[in-house]
N, CA, C and O of each residue as an XYZ file, in Angstrom:
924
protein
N      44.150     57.135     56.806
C      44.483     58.263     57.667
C      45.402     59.263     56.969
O      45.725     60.360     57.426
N      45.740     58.795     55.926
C      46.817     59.753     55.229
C      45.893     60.929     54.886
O      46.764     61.796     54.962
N      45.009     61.472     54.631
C      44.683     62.791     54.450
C      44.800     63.450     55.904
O      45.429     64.458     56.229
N      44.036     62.616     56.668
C      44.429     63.525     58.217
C      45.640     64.075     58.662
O      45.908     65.190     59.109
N      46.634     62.614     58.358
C      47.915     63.700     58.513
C      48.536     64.335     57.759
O      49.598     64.862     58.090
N      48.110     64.420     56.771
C      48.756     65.962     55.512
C      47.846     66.938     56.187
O      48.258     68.095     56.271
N      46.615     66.635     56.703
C      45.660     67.878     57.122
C      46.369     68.595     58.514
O      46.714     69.771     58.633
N      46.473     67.444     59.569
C      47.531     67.965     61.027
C      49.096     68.727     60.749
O      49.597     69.607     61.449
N      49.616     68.164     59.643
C      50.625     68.925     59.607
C      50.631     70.100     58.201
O      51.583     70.776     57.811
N      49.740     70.064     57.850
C      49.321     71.601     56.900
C      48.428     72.667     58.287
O      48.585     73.868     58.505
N      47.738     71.919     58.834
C      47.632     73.041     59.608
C      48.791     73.225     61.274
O      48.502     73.927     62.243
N      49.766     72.559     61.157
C      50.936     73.349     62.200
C      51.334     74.288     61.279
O      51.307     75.427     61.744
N      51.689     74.213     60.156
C      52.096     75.207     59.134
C      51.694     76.049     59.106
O      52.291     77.126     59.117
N      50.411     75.858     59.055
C      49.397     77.515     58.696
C      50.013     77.867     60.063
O      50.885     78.729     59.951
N      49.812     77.457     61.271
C      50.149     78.176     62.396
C      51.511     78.913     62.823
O      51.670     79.596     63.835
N      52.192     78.706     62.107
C      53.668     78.892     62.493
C      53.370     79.948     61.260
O      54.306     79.576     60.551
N      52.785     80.927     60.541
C      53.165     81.732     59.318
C      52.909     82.599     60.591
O      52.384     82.341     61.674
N      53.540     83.851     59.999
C      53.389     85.089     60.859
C      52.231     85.948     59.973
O      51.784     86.997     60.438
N      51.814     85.472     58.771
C      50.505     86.056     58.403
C      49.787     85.511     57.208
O      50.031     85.833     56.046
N      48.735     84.521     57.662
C      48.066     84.273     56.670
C      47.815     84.407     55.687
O      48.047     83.565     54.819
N      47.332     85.355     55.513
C      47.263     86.536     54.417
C      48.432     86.308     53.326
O      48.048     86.067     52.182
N      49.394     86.345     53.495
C      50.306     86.326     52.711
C      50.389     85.451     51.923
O      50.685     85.661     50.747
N      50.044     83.801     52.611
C      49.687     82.962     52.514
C      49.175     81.925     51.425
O      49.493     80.847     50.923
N      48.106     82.985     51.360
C      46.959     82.375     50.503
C      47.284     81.967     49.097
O      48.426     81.772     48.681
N      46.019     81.838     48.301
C      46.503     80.891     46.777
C      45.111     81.427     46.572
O      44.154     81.452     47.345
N      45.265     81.918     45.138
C      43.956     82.400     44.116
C      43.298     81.235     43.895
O      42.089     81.293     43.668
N      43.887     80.126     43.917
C      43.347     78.620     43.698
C      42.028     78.662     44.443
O      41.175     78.207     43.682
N      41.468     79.027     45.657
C      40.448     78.959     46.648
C      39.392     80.179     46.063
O      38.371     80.456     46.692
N      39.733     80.830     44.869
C      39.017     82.241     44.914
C      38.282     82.003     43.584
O      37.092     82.261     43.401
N      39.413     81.304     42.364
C      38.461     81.479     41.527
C      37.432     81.178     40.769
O      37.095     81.627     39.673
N      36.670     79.887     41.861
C      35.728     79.441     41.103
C      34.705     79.383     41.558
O      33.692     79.065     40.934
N      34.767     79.748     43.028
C      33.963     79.172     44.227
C      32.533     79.615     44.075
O      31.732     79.228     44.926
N      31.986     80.632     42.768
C      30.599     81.352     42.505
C      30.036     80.049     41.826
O      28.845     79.967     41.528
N      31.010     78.946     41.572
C      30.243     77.576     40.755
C      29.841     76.543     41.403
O      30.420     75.943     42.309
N      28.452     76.262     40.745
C      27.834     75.147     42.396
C      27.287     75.880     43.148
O      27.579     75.660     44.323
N      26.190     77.160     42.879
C      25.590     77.520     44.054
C      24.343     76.552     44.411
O      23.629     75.664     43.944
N      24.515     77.133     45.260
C      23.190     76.284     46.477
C      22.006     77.330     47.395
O      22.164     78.386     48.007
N      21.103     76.680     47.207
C      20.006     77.718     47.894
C      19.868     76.714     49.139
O      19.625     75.509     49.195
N      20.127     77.724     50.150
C      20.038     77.356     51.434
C      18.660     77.361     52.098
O      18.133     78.461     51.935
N      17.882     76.494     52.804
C      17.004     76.276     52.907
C      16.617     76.870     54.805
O      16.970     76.138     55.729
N      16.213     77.624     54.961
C      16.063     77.798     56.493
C      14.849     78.763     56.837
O      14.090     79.302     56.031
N      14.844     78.835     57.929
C      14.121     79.882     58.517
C      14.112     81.174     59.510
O      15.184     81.777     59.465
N      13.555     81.500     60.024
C      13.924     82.778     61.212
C      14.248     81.407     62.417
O      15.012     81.864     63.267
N      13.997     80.320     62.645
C      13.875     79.908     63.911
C      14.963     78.897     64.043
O      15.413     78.510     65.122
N      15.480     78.368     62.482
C      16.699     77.422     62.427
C      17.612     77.655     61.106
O      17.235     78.362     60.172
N      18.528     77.158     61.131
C      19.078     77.119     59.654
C      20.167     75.719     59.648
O      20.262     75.036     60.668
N      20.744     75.476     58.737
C      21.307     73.912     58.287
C      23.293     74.447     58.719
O      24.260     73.705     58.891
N      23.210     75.947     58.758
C      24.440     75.713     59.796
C      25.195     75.283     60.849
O      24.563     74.540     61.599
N      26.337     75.490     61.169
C      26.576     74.972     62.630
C      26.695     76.152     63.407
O      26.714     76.069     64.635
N      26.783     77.293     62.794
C      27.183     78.645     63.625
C      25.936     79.541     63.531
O      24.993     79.406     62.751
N      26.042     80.105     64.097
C      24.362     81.290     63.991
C      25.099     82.064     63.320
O      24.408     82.723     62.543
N      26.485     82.365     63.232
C      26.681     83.937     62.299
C      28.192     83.642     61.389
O      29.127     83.055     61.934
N      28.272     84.128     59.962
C      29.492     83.499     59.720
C      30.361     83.991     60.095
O      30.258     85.140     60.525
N      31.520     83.358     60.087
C      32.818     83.558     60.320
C      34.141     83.848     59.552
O      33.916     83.769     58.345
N      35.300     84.122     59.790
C      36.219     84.337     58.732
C      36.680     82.995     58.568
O      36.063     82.155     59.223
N      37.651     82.579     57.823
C      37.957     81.218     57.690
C      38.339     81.337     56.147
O      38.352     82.258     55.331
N      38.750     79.507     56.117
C      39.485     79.197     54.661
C      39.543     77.654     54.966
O      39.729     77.006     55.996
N      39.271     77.283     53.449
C      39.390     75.842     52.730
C      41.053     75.395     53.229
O      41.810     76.351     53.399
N      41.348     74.671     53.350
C      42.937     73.943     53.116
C      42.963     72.788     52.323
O      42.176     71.847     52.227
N      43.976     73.036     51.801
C      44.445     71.800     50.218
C      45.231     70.859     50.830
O      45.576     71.089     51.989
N      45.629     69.725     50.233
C      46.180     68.506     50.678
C      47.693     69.200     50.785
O      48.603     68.694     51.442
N      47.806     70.376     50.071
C      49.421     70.664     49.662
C      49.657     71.317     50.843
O      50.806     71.334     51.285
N      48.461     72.038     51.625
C      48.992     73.050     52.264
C      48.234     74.628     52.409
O      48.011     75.441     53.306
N      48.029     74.511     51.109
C      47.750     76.140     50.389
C      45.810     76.241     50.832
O      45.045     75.287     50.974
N      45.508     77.670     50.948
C      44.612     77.797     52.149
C      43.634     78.554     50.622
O      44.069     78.608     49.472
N      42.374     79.013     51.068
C      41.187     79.346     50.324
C      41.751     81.491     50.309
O      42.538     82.007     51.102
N      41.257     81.966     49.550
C      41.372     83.853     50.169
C      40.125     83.153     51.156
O      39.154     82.454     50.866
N      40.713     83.765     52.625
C      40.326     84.347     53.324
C      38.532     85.310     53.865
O      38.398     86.366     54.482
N      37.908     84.757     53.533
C      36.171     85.141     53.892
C      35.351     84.763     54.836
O      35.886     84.333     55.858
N      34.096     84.801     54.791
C      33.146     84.471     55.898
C      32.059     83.730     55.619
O      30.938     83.960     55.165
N      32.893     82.400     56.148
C      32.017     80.624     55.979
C      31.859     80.354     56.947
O      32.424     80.736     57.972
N      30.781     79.400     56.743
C      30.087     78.448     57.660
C      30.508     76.919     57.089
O      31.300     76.569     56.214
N      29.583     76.146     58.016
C      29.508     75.130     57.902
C      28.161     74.277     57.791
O      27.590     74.219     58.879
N      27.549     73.645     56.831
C      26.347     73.313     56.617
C      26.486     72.076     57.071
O      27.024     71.198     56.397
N      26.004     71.881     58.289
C      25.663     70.638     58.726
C      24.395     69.619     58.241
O      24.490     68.392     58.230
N      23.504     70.183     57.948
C      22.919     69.124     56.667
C      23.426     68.992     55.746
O      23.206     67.856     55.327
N      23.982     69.488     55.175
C      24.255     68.987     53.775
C      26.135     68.654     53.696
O      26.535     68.275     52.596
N      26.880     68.757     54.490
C      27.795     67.998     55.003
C      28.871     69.149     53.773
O      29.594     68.477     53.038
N      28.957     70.465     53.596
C      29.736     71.123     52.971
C      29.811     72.696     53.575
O      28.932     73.189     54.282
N      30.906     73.302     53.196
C      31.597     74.905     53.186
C      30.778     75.632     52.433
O      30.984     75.677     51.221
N      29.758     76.297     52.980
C      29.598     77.559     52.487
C      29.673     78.963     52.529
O      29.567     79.395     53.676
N      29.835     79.892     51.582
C      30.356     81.222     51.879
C      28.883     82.512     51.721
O      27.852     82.316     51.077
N      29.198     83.652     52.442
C      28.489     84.668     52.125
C      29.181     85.511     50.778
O      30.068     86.327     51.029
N      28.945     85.391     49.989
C      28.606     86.676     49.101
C      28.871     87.889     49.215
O      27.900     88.626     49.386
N      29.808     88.318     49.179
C      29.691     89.942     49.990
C      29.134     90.809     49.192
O      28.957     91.925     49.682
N      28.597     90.541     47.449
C      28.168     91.483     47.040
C      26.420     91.565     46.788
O      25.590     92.466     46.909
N      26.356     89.855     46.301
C      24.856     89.755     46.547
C      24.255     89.133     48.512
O      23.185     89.563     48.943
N      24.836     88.490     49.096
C      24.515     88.353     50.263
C      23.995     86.917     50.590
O      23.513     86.392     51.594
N      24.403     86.347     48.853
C      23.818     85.022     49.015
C      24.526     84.016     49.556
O      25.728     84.032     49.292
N      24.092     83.070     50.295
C      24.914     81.812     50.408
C      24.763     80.739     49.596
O      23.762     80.073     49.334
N      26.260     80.631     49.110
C      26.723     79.825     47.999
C      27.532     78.717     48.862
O      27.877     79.025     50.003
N      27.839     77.448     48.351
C      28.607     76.470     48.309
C      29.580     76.488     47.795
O      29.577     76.810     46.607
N      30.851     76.151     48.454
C      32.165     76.215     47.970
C      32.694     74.784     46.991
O      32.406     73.598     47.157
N      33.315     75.250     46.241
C      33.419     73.983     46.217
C      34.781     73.327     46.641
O      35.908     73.709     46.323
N      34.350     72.000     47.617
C      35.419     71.612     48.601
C      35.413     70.381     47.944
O      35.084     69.635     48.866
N      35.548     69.734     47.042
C      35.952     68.518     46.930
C      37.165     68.341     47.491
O      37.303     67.599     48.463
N      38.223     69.034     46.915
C      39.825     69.053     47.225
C      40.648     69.394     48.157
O      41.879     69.375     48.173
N      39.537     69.856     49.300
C      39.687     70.565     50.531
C      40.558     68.982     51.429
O      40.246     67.813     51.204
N      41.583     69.426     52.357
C      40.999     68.052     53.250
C      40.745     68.495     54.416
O      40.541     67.624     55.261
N      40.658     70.120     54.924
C      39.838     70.548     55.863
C      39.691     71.716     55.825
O      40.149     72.313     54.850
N      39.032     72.421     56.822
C      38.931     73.737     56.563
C      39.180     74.518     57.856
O      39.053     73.658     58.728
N      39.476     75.722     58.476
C      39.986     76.274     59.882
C      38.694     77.483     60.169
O      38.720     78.400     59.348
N      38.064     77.535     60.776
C      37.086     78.975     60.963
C      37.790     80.054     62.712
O      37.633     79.802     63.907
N      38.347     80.922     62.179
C      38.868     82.069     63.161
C      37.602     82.192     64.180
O      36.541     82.221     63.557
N      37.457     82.268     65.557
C      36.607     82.404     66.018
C      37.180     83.172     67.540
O      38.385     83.060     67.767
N      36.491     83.780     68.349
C      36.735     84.492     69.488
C      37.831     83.351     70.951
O      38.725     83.757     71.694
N      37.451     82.456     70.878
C      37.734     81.470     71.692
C      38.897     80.998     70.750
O      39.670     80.675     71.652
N      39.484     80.763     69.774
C      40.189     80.814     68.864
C      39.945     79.401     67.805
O      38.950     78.683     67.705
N      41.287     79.336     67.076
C      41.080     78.687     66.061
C      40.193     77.140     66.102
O      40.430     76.278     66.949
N      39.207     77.005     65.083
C      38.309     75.528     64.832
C      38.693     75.080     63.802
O      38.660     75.655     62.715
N      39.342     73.358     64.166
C      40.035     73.300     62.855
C      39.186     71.691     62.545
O      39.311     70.760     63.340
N      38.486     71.601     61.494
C      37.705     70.448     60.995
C      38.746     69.917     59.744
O      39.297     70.670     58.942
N      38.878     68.375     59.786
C      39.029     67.809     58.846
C      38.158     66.492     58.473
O      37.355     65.801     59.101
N      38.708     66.466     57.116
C      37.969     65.429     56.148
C      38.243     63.896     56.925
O      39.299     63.396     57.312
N      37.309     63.555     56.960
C      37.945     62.232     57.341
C      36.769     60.629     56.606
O      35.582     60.472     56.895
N      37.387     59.941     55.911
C      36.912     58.628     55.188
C      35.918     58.175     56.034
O      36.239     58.236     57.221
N      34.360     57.559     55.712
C      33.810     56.052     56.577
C      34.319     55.238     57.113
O      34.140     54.901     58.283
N      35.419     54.552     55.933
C      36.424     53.646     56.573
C      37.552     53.571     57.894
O      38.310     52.691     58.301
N      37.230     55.005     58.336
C      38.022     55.023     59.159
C      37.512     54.993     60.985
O      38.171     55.137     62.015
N      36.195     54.761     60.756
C      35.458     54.613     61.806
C      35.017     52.909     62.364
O      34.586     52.111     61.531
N      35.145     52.601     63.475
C      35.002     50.750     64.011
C      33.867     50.479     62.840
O      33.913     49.784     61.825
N      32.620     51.480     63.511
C      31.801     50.768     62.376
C      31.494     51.623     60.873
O      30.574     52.441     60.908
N      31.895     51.528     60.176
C      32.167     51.927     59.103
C      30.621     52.967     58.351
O      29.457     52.621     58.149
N      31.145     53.933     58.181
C      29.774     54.758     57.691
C      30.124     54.706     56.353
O      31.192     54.361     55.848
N      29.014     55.122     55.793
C      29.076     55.248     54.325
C      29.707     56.405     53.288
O      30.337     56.312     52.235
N      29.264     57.472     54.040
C      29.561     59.120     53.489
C      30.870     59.475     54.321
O      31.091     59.084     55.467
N      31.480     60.066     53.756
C      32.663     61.016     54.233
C      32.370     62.429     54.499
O      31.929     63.261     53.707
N      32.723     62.594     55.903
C      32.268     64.227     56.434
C      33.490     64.984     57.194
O      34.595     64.481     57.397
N      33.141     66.091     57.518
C      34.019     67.013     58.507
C      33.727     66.717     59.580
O      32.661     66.524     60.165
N      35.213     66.672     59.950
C      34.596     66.323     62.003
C      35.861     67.309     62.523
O      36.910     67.531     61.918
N      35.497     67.754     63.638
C      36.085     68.432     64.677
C      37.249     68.139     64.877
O      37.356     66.941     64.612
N      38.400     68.631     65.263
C      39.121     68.209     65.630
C      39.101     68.649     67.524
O      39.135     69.849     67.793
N      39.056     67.809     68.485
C      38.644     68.674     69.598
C      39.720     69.187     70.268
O      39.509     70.196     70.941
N      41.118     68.608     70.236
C      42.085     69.028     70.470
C      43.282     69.429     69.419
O      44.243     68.660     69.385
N      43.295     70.807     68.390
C      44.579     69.903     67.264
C      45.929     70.438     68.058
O      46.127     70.950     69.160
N      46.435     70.204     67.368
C      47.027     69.084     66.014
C      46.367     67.829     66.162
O      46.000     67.255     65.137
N      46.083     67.123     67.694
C      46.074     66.118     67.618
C      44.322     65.041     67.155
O      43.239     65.503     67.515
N      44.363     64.314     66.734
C      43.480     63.482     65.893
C      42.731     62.556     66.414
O      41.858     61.984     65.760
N      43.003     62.287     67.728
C      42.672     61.319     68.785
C      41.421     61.372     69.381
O      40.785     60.454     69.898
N      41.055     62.874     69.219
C      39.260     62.708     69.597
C      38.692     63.543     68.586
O      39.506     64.246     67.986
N      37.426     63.642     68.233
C      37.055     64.274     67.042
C      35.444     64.306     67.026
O      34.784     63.323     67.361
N      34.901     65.451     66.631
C      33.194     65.579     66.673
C      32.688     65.702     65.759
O      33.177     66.449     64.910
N      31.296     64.921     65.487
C      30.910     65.202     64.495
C      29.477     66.121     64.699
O      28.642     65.764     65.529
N      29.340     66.968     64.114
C      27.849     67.736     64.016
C      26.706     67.667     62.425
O      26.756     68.122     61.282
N      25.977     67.013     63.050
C      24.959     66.368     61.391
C      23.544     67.127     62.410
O      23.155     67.028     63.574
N      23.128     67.882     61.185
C      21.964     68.398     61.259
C      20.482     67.329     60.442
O      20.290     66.856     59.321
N      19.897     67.342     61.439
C      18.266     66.398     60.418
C      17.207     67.823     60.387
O      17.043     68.618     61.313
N      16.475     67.857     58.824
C      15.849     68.833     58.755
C      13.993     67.674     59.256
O      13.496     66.717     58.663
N      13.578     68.347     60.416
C      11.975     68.274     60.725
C      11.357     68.757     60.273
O      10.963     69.875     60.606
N      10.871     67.902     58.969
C       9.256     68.695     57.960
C       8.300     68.519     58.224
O       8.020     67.400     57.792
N       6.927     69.223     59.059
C       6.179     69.186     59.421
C       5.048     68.770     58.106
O       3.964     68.216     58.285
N       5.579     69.165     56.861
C       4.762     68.796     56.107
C       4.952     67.355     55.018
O       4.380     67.153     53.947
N       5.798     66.627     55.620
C       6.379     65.911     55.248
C       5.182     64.134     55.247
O       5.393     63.011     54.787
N       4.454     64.512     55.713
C       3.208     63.692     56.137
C       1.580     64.720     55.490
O       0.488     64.796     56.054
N       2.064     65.433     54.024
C       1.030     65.423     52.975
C       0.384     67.157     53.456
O      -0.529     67.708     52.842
N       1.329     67.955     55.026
C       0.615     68.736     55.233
C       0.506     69.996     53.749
O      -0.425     70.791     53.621
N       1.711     69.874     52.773
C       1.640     70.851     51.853
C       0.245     71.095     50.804
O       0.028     72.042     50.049
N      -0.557     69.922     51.056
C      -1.633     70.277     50.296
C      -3.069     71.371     51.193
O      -4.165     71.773     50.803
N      -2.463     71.479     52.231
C      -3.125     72.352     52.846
C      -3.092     73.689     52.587
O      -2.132     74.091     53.243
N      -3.612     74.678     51.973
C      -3.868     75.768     52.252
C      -3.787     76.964     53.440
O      -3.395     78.131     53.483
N      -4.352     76.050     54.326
C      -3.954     76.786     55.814
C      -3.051     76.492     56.441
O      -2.963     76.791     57.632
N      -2.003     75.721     55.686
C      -1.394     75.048     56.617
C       0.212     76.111     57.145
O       0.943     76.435     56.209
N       0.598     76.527     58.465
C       1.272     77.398     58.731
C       3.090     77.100     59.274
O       4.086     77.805     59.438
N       2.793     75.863     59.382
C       4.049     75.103     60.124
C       5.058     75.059     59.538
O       5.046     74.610     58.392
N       6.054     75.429     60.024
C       7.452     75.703     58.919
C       8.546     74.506     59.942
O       8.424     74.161     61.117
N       9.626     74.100     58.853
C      10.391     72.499     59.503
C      11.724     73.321     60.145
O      12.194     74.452     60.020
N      11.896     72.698     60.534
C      13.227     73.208     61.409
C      14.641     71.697     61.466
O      14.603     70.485     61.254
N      15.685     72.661     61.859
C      16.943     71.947     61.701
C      17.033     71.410     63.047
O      17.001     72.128     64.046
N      17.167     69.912     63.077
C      18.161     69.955     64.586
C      19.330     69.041     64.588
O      19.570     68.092     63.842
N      20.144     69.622     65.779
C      21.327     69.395     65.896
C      21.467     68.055     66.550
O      20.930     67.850     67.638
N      22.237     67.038     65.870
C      23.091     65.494     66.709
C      24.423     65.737     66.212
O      25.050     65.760     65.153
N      24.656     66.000     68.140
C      26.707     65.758     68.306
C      26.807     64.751     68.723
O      26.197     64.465     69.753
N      27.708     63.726     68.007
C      28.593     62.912     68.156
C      30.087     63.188     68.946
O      30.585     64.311     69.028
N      30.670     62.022     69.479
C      32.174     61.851     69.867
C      32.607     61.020     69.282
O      31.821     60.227     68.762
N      33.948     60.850     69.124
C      34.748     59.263     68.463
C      35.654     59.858     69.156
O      35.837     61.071     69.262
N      36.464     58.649     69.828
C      37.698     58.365     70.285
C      38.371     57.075     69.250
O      37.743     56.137     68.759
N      40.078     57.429     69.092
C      40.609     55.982     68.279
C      40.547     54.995     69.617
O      40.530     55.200     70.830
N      40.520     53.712     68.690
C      40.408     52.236     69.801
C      41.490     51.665     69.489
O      42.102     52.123     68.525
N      41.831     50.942     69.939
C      43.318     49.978     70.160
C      43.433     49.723     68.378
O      44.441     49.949     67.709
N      42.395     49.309     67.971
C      42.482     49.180     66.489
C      43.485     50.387     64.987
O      44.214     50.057     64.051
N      42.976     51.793     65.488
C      43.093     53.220     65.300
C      41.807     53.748     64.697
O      41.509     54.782     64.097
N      41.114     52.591     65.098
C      39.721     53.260     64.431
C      38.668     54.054     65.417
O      38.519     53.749     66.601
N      38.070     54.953     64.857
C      36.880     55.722     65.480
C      36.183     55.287     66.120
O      35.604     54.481     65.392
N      35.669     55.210     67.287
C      34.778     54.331     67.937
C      33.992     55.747     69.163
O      34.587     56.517     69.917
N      32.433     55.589     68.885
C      31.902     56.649     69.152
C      31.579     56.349     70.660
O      31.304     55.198     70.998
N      31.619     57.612     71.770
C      31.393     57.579     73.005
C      30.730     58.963     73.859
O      30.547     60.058     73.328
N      30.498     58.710     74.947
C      29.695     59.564     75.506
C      30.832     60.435     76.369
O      31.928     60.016     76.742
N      30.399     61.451     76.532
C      30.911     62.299     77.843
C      31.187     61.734     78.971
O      31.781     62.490     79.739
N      31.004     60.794     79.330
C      31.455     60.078     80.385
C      32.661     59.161     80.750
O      33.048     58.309     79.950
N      33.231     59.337     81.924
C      34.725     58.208     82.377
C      34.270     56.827     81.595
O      34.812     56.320     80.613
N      32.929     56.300     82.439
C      32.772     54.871     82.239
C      32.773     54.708     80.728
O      32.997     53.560     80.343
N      32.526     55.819     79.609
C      32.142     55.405     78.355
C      33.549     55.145     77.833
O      33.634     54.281     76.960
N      34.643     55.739     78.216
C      35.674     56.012     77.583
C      36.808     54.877     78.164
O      37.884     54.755     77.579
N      36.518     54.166     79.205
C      36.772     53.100     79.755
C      36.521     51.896     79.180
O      37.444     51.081     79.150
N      35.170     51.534     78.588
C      34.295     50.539     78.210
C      35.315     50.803     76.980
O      35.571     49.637     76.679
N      35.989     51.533     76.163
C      36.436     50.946     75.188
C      37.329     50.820     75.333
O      37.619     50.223     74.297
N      38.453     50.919     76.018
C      39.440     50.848     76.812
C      39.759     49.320     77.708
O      40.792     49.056     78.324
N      38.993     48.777     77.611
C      38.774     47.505     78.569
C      39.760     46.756     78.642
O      39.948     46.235     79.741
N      40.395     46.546     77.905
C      41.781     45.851     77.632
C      42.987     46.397     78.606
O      44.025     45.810     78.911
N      42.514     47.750     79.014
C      43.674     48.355     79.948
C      43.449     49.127     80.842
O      44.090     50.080     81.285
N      41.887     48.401     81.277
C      41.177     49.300     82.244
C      41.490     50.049     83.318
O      41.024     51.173     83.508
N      42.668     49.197     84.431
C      43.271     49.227     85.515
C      44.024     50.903     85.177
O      43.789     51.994     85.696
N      44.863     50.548     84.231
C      45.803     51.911     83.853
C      45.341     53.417     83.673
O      45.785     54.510     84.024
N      43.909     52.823     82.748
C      43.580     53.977     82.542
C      42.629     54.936     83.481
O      42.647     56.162     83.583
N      41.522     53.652     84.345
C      41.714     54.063     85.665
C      42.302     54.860     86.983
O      41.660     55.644     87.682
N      43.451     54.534     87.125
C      44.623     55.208     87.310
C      45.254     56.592     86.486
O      45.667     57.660     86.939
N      45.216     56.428     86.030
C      45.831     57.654     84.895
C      44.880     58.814     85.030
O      45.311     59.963     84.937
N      43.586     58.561     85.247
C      42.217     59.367     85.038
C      42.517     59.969     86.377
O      42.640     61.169     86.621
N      42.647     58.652     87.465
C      42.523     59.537     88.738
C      43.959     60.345     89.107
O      43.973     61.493     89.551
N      45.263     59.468     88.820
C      46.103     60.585     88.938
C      46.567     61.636     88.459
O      47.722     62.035     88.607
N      45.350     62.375     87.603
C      45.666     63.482     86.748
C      44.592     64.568     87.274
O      44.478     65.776     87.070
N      43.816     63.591     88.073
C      42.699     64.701     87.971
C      41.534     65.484     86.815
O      41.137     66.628     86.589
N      41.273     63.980     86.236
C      40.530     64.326     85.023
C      38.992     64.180     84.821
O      38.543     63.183     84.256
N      38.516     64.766     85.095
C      36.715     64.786     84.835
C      36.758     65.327     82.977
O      37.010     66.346     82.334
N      36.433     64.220     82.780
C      35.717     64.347     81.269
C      34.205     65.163     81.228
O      33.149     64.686     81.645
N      34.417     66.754     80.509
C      32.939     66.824     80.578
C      33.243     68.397     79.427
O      32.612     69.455     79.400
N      33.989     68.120     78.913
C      33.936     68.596     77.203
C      35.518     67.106     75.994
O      36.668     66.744     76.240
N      34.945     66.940     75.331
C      35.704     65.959     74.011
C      36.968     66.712     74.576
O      37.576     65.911     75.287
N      37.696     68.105     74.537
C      38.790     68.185     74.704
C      39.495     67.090     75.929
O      40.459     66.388     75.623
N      38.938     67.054     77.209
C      39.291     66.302     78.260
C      39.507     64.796     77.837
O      40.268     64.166     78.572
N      39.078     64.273     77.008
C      39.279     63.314     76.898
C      40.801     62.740     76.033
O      41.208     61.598     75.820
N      41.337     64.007     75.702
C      42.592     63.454     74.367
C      43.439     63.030     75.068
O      44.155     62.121     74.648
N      43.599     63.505     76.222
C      45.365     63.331     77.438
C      44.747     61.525     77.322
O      45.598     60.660     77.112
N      43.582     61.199     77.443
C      43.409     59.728     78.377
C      43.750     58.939     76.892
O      44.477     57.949     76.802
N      43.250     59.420     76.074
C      43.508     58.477     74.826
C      44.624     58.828     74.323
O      44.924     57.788     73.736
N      45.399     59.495     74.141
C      46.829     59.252     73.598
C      47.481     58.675     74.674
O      48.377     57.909     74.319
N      47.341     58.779     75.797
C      47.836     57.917     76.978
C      47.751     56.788     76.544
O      48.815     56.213     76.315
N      46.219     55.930     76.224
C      46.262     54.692     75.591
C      46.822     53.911     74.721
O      47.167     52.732     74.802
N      46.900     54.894     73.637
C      47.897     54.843     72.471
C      49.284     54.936     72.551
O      49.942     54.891     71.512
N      50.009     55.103     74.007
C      51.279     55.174     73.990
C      51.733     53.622     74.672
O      52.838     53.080     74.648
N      50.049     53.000     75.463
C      50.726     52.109     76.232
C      51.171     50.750     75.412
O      51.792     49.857     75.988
C-alpha cells in the first residue's frame, strides 16, 4: 500500500497549491514523444475511458506532477495517453514512474492511482489504475478495463467483403478493503457490501440505516467502509 499512500498524500498537496501550474516539473515533458502507440479505434468505439480528452497530469512518487495537457485514459491497454497538439496524434506517455495520475473535469477533480495485484483478496496478476471514488480516501476504488470485440477474429479477415469493424466494451468493477485491507470486489448493492462485512453485520446494518444510506454510486459506499475499518 505504500505507493497509495505517497499517491493520497501527493495528491492533498497538489490540492492545497494555489496554482498548479507553478507546480509542475519538465521531468513529465521531456520525453513523453518516446513509446508512441497507434491507437486502434473506430467512429463507433475507442480503447478510452472518456469520449473527449481532458486536461490533466502524471504524478511522481515525490509529488512532482507531468506539464499540464490533454490525456486520456486507455482502458485496454491499461496506460496515459496524450494528444499531440501539433501532429494530433495519440501517443503513450510514458508512466512507468507515475503512481497516479489526476484528469480536471467539469464535475471536478478524477484522481486514479496505481495500485499492485497483490493488493486485492484475490490476487490479480497485472497492476492497473483504479479510481479513487472518494479521495483522499482509498477505501473504495474502480476499476474500468476495456475488451476489444473482433468480429474478425474467427478468420473473417480473409474475406474480401467482409465489412464488420470490432468495437471496445466497457467492464466496471468495485473493490471495497475487507477486514484483511485487501480489495475485495462488490456490487452496488447494501446486501453486497454486507456479505463482506459479515463479521459485523448487526453494526453495519445499523450504521446504513442510521445514516440514511442507499448505496447506488461507489462514492456511497466509503462512509460504510471506513466505518468498518474504525470498528
Amino acid at each position: 500500500m505504500k505507493k497509495i499512500k505517497n499517491f493520497v498524500v501527493s495528491a492533498i498537496l497538489i490540492f492545497s497549491l494555489s496554482s498548479l501550474v507553478n507546480a509542475q516539473t519538465s521531468l513529465g515533458s521531456s520525453n513523453l514523444a518516446d513509446g508512441v502507440k497507434v491507437m486502434r479505434s473506430n467512429r463507433n468505439s475507442t480503447p478510452f475511458l472518456m469520449k473527449e480528452f481532458k486536461v490533466g497530469y502524471g504524478v511522481y512518487e515525490n509529488g512532482e506532477m507531468t506539464t499540464p495537457q490533454k490525456i486520456n485514459y486507455d482502458a485496454y491497454g491499461n496506460s496515459l495517453v496524450y494528444k499531440d497538439a501539433g501532429s494530433g496524434q495519440t501517443l503513450k506517455m510514458l508512466d512507468s514512474q507515475f503512481v497516479g495520475f489526476i484528469i480536471k473535469s467539469e464535475e471536478g477533480d478524477v484522481i486514479f492511482a496505481k495500485i499492485e495485484g497483490n493488493e486485492f483478496d484475490k490476487t490479480k496478476d497485472d497492476q492497473r489504475y483504479y479510481q479513487l471514488a472518494s479521495p483522499p480516501s482509498k477505501a473504495v476504488i474502480i476499476e474500468y478495463k476495456k475488451e476489444f470485440d473482433d468480429p474478425n477474429a474467427n478468420g473473417w479477415t480473409s474475406s474480401q467483403n467482409n465489412t464488420k469493424t470490432g468495437e471496445y466494451d466497457m467492464d466496471t468493477k468495485y473493490y471495497i478493503l475487507n477486514k484483511n485491507k485487501k480489495y475485495e470486489e462488490v456490487k452496488l448493492k447494501e446486501k453486497s457490501v454486507i456479505k463482506v462485512y459479515k463479521d459485523k453485520k448487526d453494526k453495519i446494518e445499523k450504521y446504513i440505516e442510521d445514516n440514511n444510506i442507499d448505496i447506488e454510486s461507489p462514492a456511497d459506499m466509503v462512509p460504510v467502509v471506513e466505518y468498518y475499518l474504525s470498528l
